[in-house]
C-alpha positions in Angstrom: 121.6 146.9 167.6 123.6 147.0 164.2 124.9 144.0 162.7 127.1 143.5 159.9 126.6 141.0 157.1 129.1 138.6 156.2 129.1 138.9 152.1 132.1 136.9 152.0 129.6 133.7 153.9 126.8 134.5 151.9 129.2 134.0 148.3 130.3 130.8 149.9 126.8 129.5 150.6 126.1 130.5 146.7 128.8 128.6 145.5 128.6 125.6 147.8 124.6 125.2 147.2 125.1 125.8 143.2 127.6 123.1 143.5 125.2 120.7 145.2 122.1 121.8 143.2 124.2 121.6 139.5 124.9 117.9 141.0 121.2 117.3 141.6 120.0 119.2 138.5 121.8 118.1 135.4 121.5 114.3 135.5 118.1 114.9 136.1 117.8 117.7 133.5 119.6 115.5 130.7 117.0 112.6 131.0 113.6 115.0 131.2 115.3 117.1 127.9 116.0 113.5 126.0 112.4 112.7 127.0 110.8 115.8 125.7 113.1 115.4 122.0 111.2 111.5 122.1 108.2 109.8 121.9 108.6 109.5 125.8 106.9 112.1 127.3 104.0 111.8 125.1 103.6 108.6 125.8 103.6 108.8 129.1 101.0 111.8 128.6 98.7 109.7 126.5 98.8 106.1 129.5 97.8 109.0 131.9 94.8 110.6 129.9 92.2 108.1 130.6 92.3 108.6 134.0 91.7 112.2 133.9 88.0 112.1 134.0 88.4 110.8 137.5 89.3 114.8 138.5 86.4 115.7 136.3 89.7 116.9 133.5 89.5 116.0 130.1 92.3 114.0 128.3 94.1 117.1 127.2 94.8 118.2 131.3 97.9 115.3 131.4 99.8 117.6 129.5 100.1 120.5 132.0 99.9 117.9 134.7 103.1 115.7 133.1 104.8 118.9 131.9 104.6 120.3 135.8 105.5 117.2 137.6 108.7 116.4 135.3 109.7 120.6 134.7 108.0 123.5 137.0 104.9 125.5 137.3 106.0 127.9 134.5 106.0 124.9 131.8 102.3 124.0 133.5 101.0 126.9 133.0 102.2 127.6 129.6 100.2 123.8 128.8 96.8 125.4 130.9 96.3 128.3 128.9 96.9 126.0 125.6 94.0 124.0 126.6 90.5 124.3 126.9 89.6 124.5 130.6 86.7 126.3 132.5 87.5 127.5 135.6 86.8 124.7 137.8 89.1 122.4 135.9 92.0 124.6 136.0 91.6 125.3 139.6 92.0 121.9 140.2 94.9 121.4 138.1 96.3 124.5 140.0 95.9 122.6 143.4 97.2 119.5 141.8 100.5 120.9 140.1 101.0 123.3 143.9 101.1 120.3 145.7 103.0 118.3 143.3 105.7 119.6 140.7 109.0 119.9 139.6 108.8 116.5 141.1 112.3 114.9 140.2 114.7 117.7 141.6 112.4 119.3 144.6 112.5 115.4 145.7 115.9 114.8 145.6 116.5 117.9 147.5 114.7 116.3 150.5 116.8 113.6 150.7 119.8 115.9 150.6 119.1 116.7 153.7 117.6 112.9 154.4 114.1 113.0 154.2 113.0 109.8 152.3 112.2 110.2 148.7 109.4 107.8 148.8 107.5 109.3 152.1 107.8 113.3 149.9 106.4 111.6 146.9 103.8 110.0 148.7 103.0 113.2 150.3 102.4 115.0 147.5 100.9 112.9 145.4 98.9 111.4 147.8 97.6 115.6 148.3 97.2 116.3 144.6 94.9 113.1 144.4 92.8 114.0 147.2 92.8 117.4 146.9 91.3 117.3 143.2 89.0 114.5 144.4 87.1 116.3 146.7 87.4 119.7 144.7 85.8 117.9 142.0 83.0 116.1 143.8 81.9 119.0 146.4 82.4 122.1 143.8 79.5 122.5 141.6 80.3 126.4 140.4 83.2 127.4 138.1 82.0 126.0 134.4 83.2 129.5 132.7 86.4 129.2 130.5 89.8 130.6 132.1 91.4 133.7 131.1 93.4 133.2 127.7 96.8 134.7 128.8 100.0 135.4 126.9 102.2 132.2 128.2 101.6 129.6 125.6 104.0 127.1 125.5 107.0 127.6 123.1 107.4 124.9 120.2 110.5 124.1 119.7 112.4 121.9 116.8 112.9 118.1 117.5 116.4 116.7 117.0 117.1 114.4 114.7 119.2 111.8 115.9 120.2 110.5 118.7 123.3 112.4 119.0 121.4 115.6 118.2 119.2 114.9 120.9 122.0 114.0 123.0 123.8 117.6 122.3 120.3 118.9 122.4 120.0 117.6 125.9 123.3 118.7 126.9 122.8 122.1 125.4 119.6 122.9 127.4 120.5 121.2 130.6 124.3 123.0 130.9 122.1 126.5 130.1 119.9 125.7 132.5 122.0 125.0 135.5 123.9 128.4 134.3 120.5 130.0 135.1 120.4 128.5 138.2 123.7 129.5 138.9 122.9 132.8 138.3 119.7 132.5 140.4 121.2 130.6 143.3 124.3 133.1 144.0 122.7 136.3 144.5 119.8 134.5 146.3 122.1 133.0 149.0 123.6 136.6 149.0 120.4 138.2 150.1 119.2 135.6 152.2 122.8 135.2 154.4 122.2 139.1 154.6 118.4 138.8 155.8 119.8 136.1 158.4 122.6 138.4 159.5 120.2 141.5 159.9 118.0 139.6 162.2 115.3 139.8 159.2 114.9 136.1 159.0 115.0 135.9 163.3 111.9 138.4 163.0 110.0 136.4 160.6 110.9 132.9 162.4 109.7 134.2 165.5 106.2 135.0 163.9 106.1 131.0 162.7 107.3 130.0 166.2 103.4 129.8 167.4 103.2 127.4 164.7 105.8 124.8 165.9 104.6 123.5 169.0 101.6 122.4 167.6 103.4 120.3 164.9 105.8 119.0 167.3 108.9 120.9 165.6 111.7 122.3 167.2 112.1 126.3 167.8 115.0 125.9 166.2 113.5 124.8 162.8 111.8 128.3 162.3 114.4 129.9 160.1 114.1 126.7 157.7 110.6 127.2 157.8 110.5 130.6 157.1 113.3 130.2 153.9 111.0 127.3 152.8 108.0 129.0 153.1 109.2 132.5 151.3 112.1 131.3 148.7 110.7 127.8 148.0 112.1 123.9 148.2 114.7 124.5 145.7 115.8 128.0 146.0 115.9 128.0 149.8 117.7 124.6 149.8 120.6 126.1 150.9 120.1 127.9 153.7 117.6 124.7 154.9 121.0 122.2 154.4 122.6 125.4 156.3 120.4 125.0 159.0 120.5 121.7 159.1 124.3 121.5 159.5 124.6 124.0 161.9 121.6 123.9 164.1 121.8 119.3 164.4 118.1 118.9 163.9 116.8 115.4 164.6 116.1 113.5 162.0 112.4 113.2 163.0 112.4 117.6 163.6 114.2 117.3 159.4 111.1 115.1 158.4 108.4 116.9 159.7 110.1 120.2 158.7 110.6 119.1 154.8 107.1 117.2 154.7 105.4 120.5 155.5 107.2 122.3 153.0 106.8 119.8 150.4 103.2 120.8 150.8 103.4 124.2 150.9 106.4 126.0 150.0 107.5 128.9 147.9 103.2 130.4 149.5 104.0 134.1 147.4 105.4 132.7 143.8 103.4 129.4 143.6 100.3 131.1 144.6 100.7 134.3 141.8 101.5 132.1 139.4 98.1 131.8 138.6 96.5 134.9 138.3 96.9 135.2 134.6 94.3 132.1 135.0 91.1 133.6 136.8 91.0 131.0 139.2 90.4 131.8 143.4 94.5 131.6 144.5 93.6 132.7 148.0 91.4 129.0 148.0 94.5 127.6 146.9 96.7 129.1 149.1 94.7 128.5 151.8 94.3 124.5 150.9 98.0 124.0 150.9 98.7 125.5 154.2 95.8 123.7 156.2 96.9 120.2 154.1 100.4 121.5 155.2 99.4 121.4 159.0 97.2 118.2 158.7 99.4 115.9 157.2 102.4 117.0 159.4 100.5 116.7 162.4 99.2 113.1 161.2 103.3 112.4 160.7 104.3 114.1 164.1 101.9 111.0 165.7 102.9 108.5 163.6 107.1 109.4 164.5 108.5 108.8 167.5 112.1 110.2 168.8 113.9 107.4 168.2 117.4 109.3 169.8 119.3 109.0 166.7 122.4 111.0 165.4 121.7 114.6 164.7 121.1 115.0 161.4 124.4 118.1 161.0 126.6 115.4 162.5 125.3 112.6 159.4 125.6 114.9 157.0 128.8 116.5 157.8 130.5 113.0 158.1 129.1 111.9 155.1 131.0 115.2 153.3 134.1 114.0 154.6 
């Protein structure tokens, strides 16, 4: 059977979730850019560095681990192949910064759609901590030195001033929600025509099998699947989408974005790092199986408590 996309929807989507996500984005953006032109973030790197040791990482580690949870992956991993890691420390950085990063926006994206901030952060901090724990502790192997890529972090120029650190700030956060922008528009394109194909019907129907188990509604397998495939942040529209149209409970919303916030985005997060040497099917396959254990633990601990759908919350808090 044929089916015709609706572009027009899929521009609207774009513009509507770039709205919401510049909205989320800059404020945020403007503080972490002001930190990194300060003595800020480097103090906060050096409180954190005696502590490392505990994950068997040396001092140096909070800087891809800070840089990660206050920017994205692509800043981390820049900071790991600046550093001196074997391969057993940067694997468990790796698990660390996949089950926690980019932790200011991807958090605040949750409770868009109104997942508590503080049960995501707990989450996925609570994962990183274990995780590396017991990587640490059980893993004896791994004592070569990583792969020396080609992404070492840029250096750049530190303002002087406060009001060239404020323009600085400004300048870097309004480029980089014109990235997302151009990002975000094209995405939502794509992914209303995937949804209008049946493309994203076919894939939710393979994670169906998965639902039941965690207690999740059938009809939270498209959110899944965009979570799963375009990440937290990028698929944040279509999830909010979802969400609107499709009146999930609030308890089907919190089980659906606490997964996620464990494993999401499985094919870029996951290739990310190659360049390092490092097992990434290991990796992969420890944030799916922490995925489904600490959402089944949540499913228990939640009970339907009949409240207002969460489409019908969110579309009279819009107007």
């Amino acid at each position: 059977m044929n089916r015709s996309v609706d572009w027009k929807k899929g521009m609207r989507a774009g513009l509507k979730t770039s709205w919401e996500l510049s909205k989320i984005v800059l404020p945020i953006a403007i503080v972490i850019q002001v930190a990194k032109q300060t003595p800020v973030l480097e103090w906060v790197t050096e409180r954190i560095a005696p502590f490392m040791s505990v994950f068997g990482l040396s001092g140096e580690a909070a800087i891809p681990l800070v840089l990660g949870n206050v920017l994205n992956l692509y800043a981390a991993l820049g900071a790991m192949q600046a550093v001196d890691l074997t391969v057993k420390q940067a694997f468990i950085l790796a698990v660390m910064l996949s089950f926690s990063h980019n932790m200011f926006i991807e958090s605040a994206v949750c409770r868009r759609v109104g997942v508590a901030t503080w049960a995501v952060i707990t989450v996925r901090m609570g994962l990183a901590v274990v995780s590396a724990l017991i990587i640490n502790w059980t893993w004896a192997g791994g004592g070569e030195p990583i792969t020396q890529g080609v992404l070492a972090p840029v250096e750049h120029a530190r303002a002087d001033g406060w009001v060239d650190i404020l323009l600085t700030a400004l300048y870097a956060s309004a480029e980089g929600v014109l990235q997302l922008v151009v990002i975000v528009l094209p995405l939502m394109v794509v992914l209303q025509a995937l949804k209008d194909v049946g493309f994203l019907d076919r894939v939710a129907q393979w994670i169906m099998p998965l639902l039941k188990p965690l207690s999740i509604s059938g009809h939270g397998a498209i959110a899944m699947a965009t979570g799963l495939f375009a990440g937290l942040f990028l698929g944040a529209g279509l999830i909010i989408q979802e969400a609107e149209e499709r009146n999930f409970s609030k308890r089907d919303m919190t089980l659906i974005m606490i997964f996620l916030a464990a494993c999401h985005a499985v094919v870029e997060d996951t290739l990310i790092f190659v360049p390092l040497g490092i097992p990434v099917i290991y990796l992969l396959l420890i944030r799916l199986l922490a995925a489904i254990a600490v959402t089944l633990v949540v499913a228990r601990l939640l009970v339907n408590s009949g409240e207002e759908p969460l489409g019908q919350r969110m579309q009279r808090q819009v107007h």
